[in-house]
VEXRO-308758 format. One record per residue (C-alpha): residue number from 1; residue in one letter; chain; x, y, z. Coordinates in Angstrom, 2 decimals. Layout:
<rs>
  seq  type  mol        x        y        z
  NUM     A    A        X        Y        Z
...
</rs>
This chain:
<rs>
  seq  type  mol        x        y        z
    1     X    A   141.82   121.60   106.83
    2     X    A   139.42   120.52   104.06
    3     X    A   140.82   117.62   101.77
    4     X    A   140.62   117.85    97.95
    5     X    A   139.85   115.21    95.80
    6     X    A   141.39   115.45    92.54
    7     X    A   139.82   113.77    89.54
    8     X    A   141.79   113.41    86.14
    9     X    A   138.75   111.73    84.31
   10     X    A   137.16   113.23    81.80
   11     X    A   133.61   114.12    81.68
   12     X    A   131.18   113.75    79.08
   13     X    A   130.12   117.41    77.63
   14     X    A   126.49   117.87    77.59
   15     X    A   124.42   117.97    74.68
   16     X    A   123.83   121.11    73.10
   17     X    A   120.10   119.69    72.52
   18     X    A   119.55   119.69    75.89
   19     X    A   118.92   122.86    78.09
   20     X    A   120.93   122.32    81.63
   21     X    A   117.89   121.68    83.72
   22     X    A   117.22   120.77    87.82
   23     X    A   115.39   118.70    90.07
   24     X    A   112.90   121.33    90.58
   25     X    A   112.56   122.48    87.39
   26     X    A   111.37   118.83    85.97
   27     X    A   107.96   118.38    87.35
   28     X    A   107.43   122.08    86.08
   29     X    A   108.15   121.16    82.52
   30     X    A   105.98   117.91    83.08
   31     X    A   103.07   119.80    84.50
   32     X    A   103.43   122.78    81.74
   33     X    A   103.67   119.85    79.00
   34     X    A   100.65   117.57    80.44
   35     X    A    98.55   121.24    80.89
   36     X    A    99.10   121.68    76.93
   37     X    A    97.82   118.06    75.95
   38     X    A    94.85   118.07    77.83
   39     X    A    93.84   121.57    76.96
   40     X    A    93.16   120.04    73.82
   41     X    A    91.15   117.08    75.18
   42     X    A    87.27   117.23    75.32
   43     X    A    86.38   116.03    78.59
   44     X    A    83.68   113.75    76.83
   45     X    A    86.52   111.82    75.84
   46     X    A    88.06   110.94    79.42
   47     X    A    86.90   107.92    81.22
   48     X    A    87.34   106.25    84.56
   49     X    A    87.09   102.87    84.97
   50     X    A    88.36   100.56    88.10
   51     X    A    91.03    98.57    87.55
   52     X    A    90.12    94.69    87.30
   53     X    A    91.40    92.01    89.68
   54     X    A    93.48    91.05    87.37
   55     X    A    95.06    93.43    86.24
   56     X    A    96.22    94.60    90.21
   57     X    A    97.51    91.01    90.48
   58     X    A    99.87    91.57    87.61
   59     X    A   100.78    94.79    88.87
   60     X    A   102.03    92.97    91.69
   61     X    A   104.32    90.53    90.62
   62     X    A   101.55    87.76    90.52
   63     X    A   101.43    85.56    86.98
   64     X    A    97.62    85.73    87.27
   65     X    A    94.85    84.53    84.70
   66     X    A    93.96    87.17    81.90
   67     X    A    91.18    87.17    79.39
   68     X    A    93.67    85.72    77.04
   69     X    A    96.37    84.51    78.97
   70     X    A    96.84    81.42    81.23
   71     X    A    99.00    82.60    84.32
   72     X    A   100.83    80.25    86.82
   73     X    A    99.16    81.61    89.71
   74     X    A    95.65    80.51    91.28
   75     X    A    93.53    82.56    93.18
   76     X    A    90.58    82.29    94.72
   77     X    A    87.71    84.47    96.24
   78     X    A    85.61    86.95    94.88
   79     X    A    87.04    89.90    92.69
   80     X    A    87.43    91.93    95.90
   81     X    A    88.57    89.06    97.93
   82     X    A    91.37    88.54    95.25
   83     X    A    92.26    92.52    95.40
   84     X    A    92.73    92.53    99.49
   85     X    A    94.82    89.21    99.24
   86     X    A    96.98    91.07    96.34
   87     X    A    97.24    94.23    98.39
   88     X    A    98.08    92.27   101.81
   89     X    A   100.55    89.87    99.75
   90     X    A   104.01    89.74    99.55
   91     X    A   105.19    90.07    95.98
   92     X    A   107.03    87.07    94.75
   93     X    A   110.05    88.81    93.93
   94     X    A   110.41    90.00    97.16
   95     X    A   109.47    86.62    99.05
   96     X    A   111.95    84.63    96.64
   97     X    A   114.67    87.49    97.80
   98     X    A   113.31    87.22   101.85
   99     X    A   113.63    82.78   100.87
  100     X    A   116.79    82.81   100.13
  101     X    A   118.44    85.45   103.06
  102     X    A   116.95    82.95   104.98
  103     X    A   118.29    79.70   103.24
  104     X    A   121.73    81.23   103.66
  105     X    A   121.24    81.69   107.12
  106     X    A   119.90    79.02   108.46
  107     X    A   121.93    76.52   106.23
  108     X    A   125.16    78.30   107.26
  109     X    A   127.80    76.67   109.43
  110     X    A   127.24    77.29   113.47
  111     X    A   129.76    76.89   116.03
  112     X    A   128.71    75.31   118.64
  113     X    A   129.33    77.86   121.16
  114     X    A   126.02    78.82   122.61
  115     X    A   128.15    81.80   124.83
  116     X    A   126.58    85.62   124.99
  117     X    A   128.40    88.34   125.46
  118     X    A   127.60    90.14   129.04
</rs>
C-alpha cells in the first residue's frame, strides 16, 4: 500500500511570461539562441588567445598578481611552471574547508580506550 503525502501549501503560479519548459528542452533553446548570434558574426572578428598565468590562478581561488592588481599570493616558476602548480593545487577554499575537518578532529576529546571491536 503506497503512502500519500498530503501538502496544504500553496504553490506559487507560474508566470504567464514564461513558457513551461524542461531539462531537455534548455540546451535546445541555448544552442538555437547562440546559432542566431553568431550567424551574424564575421569570423574575422573571432579570436583565440591562451589564457595567461594569471588569469588561471584567479580562476582557481588563488589572490595572484595582475597587471594592475597586487594579490596576496606568490608564485614562482615560469608561466607554465605557475599553470601546472595551479592545476595540481588545491584551491584555498577547499584546503581552508579540508584545515579545519581536521582541526576539529584532531583537537576533539579522546577517551582513552584504545579497544577495537573484533
Amino acid at each position: 500500500m503506497a503512502a500519500s503525502l498530503n501538502c496544504h501549501c500553496e504553490r506559487p503560479e507560474p508566470e504567464p511570461s514564461l513558457p513551461p519548459t524542461t531539462v531537455r528542452l534548455i540546451p535546445e533553446a541555448v544552442s538555437a539562441l547562440w546559432r542566431a548570434t553568431l550567424s551574424e558574426l564575421p569570423l574575422e572578428d573571432c579570436y583565440y588567445r591562451m589564457m595567461r598565468e594569471f588569469e588561471i590562478g584567479r580562476g582557481c581561488g588563488f589572490d595572484v598578481d595582475f597587471p594592475d592588481y597586487r594579490g596576496s599570493f606568490v608564485v614562482w616558476g615560469s608561466a607554465r611552471n605557475q599553470v601546472d602548480g595551479f592545476g595540481n593545487a588545491v584551491s584555498p577554499q577547499v584546503g581552508a574547508w579540508i584545515g579545519s575537518r581536521l582541526r576539529a578532529v584532531l583537537h576533539a576529546p579522546h577517551s582513552c580506550d584504545m579497544t577495537t571491536a573484533a
